[in-house]
C-alpha angles and dihedrals in degrees: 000000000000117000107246100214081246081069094047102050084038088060089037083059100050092049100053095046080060100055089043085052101062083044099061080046100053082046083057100052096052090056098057089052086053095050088048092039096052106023102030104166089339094070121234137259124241092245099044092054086048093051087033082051115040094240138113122258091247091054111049090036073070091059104045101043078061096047087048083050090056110044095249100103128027131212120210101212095204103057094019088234119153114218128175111267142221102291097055088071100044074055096054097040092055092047091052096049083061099056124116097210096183088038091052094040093051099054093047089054093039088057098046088056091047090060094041097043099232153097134284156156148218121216137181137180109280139168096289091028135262102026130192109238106169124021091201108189097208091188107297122064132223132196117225136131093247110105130151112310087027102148095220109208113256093220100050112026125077091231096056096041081062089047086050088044098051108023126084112261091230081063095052108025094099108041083054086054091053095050089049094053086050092065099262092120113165120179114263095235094052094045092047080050101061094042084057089054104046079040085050100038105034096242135052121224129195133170127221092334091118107034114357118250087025127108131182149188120211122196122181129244099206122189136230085286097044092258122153103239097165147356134227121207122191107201129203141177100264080230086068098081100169097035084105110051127170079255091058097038089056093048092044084054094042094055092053091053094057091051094052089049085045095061088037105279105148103198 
């Protein structure tokens, strides 16, 4: 059937509210990450999430008295500040249940040893302690003993000084015991020491503790409550001197960065 030009400025219409529509969204959008960028837990003011924004007082009053209207922001009326509300965090709870931590964490590091040519793991705590999840070959193999399931030592090894750095002591107090009583005994103070320093710097670097011949450098994936919910280790021949530079270093932290905000983590 043959389009009356009614029918044609009705669909042009239609078009064009919906246009309008996904743009109201995307504005939106932008308000609430002003409102997160410049309040954070302190609220935000009117005119701090305007200027945060690009909009006009006026305009994105508009968006956040709808956002007030429907539980995802909350005004305090004393101060005037705007906070998220209640249904931000039924949101991110429901993204988060949704979140694949290992998965997450195992792309980010595949790609980073795809771009270094080298080789790498993910651990996490397990039963026994640090345990090797994913043996990612990023392009250059290496021969070692270490292979899925490996139990990596908390003392020597970069990933279990991190686990040291960021876990509890009543969760690895035993298994530090049991590793003592099997004859790796490092000196309190040194050990205290290079928890300090991957606390301080962010990584924790050891070579040829593990595996001789073998260094390696550990970064941690944390979680929404600052949780360590995984390692990375980067791994390279100890010939290799240069292999991690302060460049690299940088990169290796900033990728686990992007994978902990990726799972929720807001540092």
């Amino acid at each position: 059937m043959k389009k009356t030009s009614e029918d044609f400025e009705n669909g042009l219409n239609e078009s064009n509210d919906k246009r309008k529509s996904i743009q109201s969204v995307e504005i939106g959008v932008r308000v609430l990450l002003a409102l997160v960028e410049t309040g954070g837990g302190e609220g935000a003011f009117l005119r701090e999430v305007a200027e945060h924004s690009g909009l006009s007082r006026s305009q994105a009053h508009r968006y956040l008295l709808s956002f007030v209207n429907t539980g995802v922001a909350e005004q305090d009326e004393r101060s005037g500040r705007y906070y998220l509300g209640g249904l931000t965090v039924r949101l991110g709870l429901a993204a988060m249940a949704r979140l694949d931590t290992v998965r997450i964490a195992a792309e980010h590091l595949e790609d980073l040893l795809a771009e270094m040519k080298t080789t790498g793991l993910l651990s996490v705590w397990g039963d026994y302690g640090p345990t090797v999840i994913r043996w990612i070959d990023g392009g250059m193999p290496l021969f070692t003993s270490l292979h899925t399931g490996s139990v990596l030592p908390l003392q020597t090894s970069s990933t279990g000084i991190l686990f040291l750095t960021h876990c509890p002591p009543e969760q690895t107090r035993e298994r530090v015991e049991r590793e003592r009583a099997e004859g790796i005994v490092v000196d309190d103070l040194e050990l205290a020491a290079q928890i300090e320093e991957a606390r301080r710097v962010g990584f924790a670097r050891t070579y040829g503790t593990v595996v001789p011949g073998l260094s390696a450098t550990s970064v941690p994936v944390l979680d929404s409550q600052d949780r360590l919910v995984a390692t990375m280790s980067v791994l390279a021949r100890a010939d290799q001197k240069t292999f991690f530079s302060k460049a690299k270093i940088d990169r290796i932290t900033g990728v686990a960065r992007s994978a902990s905000r990726a799972i929720g983590w807001q540092g």
